[in-house]
N, C-alpha and C positions, 0 to 999 in steps of 0.2 A: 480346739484351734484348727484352725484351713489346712488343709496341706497347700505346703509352698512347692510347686511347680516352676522350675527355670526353664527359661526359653533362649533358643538362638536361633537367628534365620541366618542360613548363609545362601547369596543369590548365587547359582551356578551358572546363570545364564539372563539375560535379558532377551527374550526374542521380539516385541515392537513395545510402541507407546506409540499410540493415538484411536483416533475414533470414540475420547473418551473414556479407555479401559488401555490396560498393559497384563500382556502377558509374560510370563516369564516362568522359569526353572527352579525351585527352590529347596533347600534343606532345610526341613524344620525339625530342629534337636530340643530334645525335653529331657530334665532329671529331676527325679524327685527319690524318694525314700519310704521304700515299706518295709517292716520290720517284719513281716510274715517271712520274705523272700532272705533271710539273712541266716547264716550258716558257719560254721567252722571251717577256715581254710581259708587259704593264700592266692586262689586265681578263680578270677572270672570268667563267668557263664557265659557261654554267648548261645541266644534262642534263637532255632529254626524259623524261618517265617510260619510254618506249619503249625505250630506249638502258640503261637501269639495270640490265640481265641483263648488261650487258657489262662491268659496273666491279664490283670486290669491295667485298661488305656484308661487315658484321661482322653476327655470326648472335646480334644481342640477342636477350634473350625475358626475358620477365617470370615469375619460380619462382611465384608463385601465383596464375595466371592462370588462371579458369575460361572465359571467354569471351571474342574478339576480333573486331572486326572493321574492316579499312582503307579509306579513304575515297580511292576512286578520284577523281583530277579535284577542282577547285576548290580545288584547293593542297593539295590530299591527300597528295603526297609533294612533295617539291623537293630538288634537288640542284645545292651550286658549287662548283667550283673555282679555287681560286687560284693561279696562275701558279707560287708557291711550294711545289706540290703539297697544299695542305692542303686539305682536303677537307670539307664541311660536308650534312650528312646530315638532314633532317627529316619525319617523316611523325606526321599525323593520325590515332589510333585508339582506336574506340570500345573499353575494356574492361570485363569484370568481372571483380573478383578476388576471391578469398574473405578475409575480416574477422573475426576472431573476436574478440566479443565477451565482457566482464563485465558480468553484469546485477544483480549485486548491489544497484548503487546505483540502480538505474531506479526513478525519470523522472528522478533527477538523476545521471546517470553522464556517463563523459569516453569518447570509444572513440576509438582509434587505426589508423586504416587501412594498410598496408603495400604498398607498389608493390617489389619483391625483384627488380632486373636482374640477370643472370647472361648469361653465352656459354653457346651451346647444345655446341657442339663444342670451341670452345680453351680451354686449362686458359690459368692464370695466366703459365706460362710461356712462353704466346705472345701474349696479350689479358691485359690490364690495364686496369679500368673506374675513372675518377676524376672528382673533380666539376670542374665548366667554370666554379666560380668565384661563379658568379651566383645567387642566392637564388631557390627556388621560387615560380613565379607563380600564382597562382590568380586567373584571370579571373574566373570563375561561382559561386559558389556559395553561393546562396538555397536553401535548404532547408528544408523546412515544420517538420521536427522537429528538425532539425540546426543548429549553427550554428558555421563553421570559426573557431578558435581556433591552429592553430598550422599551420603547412608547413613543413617541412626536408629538410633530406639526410643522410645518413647514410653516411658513409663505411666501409663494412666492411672494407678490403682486400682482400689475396687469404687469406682465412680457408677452409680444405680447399684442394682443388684447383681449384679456379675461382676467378678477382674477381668481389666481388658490391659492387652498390652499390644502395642501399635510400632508398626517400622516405618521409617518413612525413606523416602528413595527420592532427590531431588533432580531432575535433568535441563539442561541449558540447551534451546534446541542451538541446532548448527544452520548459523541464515546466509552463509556460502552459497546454499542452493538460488536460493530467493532471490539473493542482490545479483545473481547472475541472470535468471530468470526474469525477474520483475522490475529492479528495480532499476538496470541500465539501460535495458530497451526501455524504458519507461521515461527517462532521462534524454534518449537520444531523440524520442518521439516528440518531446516539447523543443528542443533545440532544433531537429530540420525544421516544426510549426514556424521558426523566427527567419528561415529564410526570405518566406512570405515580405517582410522589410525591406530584402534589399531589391525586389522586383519592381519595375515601373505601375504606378498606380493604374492606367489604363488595361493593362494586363491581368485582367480580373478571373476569368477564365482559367488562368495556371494559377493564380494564387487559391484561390478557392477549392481549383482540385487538391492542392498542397492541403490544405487545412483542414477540407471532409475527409482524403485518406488519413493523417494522423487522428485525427476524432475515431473512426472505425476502427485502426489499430489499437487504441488503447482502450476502448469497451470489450476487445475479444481480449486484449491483453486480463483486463481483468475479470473477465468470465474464464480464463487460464485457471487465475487465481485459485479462485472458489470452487473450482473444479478438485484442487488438492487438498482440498483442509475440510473438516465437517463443517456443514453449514451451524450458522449462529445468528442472533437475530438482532447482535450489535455490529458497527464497525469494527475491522481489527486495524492495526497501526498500517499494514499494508495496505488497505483499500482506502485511508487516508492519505498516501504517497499516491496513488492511481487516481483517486480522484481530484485532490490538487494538481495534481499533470494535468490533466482531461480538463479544470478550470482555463489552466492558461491557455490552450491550444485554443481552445474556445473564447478566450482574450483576443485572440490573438485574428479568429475568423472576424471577431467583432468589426478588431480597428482596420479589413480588411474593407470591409462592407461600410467603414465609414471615409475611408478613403477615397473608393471609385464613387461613392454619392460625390464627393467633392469634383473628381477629377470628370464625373458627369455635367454636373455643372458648368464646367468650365467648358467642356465642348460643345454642348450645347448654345451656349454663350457665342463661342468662336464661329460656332457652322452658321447663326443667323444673325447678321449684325444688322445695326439700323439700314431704314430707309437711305437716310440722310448720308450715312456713312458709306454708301455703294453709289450715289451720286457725284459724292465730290469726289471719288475714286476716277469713277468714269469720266470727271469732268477731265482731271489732271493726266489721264489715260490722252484723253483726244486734245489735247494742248499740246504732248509732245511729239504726238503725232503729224502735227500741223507741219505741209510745206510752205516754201517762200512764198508762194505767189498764194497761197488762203492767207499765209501772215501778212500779206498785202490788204487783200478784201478785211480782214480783221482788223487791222489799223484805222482805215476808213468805216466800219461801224460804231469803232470806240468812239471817235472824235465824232457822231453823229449825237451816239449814245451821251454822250456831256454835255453835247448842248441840250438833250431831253433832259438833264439830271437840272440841268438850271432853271427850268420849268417845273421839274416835281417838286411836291409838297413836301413842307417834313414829318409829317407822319407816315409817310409812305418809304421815307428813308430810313427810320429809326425802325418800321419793319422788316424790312431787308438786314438792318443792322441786326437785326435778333437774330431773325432766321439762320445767319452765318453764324453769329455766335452760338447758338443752339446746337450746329452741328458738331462745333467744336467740342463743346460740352460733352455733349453724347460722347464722343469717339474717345474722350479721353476718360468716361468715367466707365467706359466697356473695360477699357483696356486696364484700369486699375483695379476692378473688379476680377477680372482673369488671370492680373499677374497678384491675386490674394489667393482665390481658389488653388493655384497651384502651386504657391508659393506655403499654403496651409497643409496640401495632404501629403507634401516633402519634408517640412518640418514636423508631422506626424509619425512618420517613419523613422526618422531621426530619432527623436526622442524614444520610440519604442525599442530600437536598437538597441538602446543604450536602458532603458528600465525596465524591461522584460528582465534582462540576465541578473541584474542588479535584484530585482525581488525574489527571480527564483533560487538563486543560491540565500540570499537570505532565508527562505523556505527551509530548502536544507541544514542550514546550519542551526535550525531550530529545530527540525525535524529529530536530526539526529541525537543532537544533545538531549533532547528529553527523552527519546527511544532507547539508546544504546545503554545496555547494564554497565 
């Protein structure tokens, strides 16, 4: 039969989690039972660390262990036995072991840390690793971005040819940092962008600076980001809040750009009006200009002017009748046309007032229900 080995991890300490790996402080206690070591008598042995090349260890080792190191002295190893030959094994050691992480959900993600014991040299059918009964202790563990939510054990059995027996360590990070960092300057960046609305469409020049600085703010905002976390070659939940900002702001330069095309139009319109239209301007200009004694001479050309009208043809009359109709025409389909163009890039802004805010917080409220644990 295996000998059965019991196992206990108690964490003493948690020093980080991230970069993929967690390091931390650990007590790894072992009992087992050798019948060589067992004697007559009422009180246990306690072995020197000096003396411990002389008794057989079991050759633990942790399968994902990047880095170790054992704490000589101040209770760094201890060893007793008991009369009944059972045997109680503990030593202090700093590890690091690798972590692999899901970033999808960052800042709000859960990571699960793995401590994987194994025998280095005996298969299952000489070592058998089991749990000692007792629930994972976790003395330490304050962590700035972390926060421990769960410690267990995980019994694997003897699964392939070795027993392995596994702890697991679960951490909720802490997204306090993040929403204060990221996610409210990120918020206030798309709401100055909606100022841009309430400025006069011809005003192109400040709205546009308004809307390339918020676009530059939040590309370095989110080069922030990535600066803190280990790169990954998916989206995390945060660079989908950063990038749905950085869409609307960019809504936002759009309907900026298509407002001054309008309100261009429209002056353009305005600065060059007809012919016709600056005619009959000038006409009614110099008719109110007229003294009495022209309104004299003028009376006497009209009444000359009628008796030529009763000699003209009427096709000559029915063209004169156009031509003033024409002007008419013109002047008033400029002016209908100009009170649309502007009457169009106000009602543009209008409406965006009002549906910018309306979709962004919809954003959020979708956002966050499916992100928050």
């Amino acid at each position: 039969t295996p000998l059965e080995i019991q196992l206990q991890v108690v964490v003493a300490d948690v020093l980080k989690i991230g970069d993929m790996e967690a390091e931390m402080i650990i007590f790894i206690r072992q009992r087992w039972y050798d019948y060589r070591l067992s004697w007559n008598s009422t009180e246990r042995l306690k072995i020197r660390e000096h003396f411990l090349d002389k008794i057989w260890l079991p050759d633990v080792r942790i399968v994902n262990l990047k880095d170790a190191r054992r704490f000589e002295g101040f209770g760094g190893v201890n060893m007793n036995i008991k009369p009944t030959g059972y045997i109680y094994f503990s030593q202090l050691v700093h590890v690091t072991t690798s972590c692999p992480m899901d970033l999808h959900r960052f800042p709000m993600d859960r990571q699960t840390c793995f401590l994987h014991f194994s025998s280095f040299a005996y298969d299952k059918k000489l070592v058998n690793f089991s749990s000692s009964g007792k629930k994972v202790e976790v003395r330490q563990h304050q962590l700035p971005q972390f926060e421990l939510v769960e410690a267990k054990e995980i019994d694997e059995g003897s699964t392939g040819s070795m027993s392995k027996f596994t702890v697991a360590l679960s951490f909720q990070r802490r997204a306090g940092y993040y929403i204060l960092q990221v996610y409210i300057p990120a918020t206030f960046l798309v709401i100055l962008s909606w100022l841009a609305f309430f400025m006069e469409s011809s005003n192109i020049a400040d709205r546009l600076a308004l809307e390339i600085t918020m676009i530059l703010s939040t590309v370095f905002l989110l080069d922030g980001i990535n600066d803190s976390v280990i790169n990954v070659s998916y989206a995390k939940a945060s660079d989908w809040f950063v990038i749905t900002s950085f869409g609307f702001i960019f809504m936002a330069l759009l309907e900026t750009m298509l407002v001054y095309r309008l309100a261009l139009r429209e002056g353009s319109k305005s600065k060059n009006p007809s012919a016709a239209t600056s005619a009959l301007e000038k006409h009614l200009s110099i008719v109110f200009l007229k003294t009495d004694d022209e309104q004299a001479v003028e009376n006497i050309e009209t009444k000359l002017k009628q008796q030529a009208v009763l000699t003209t043809e009427p096709e000559d009359l029915e063209y004169s009748s156009r031509k003033s109709s024409d002007i008419t025409i013109n002047t008033s389909e400029h002016s209908t046309s100009s009170r649309k163009s502007c009457l169009a890039s106000r009602w543009i802004d209008k409406v965006c007032v009002v549906l910018f805010p309306m979709m962004y917080v919809g954003f959020n409220v979708g956002y966050w229900w499916y992100y928050l644990p």
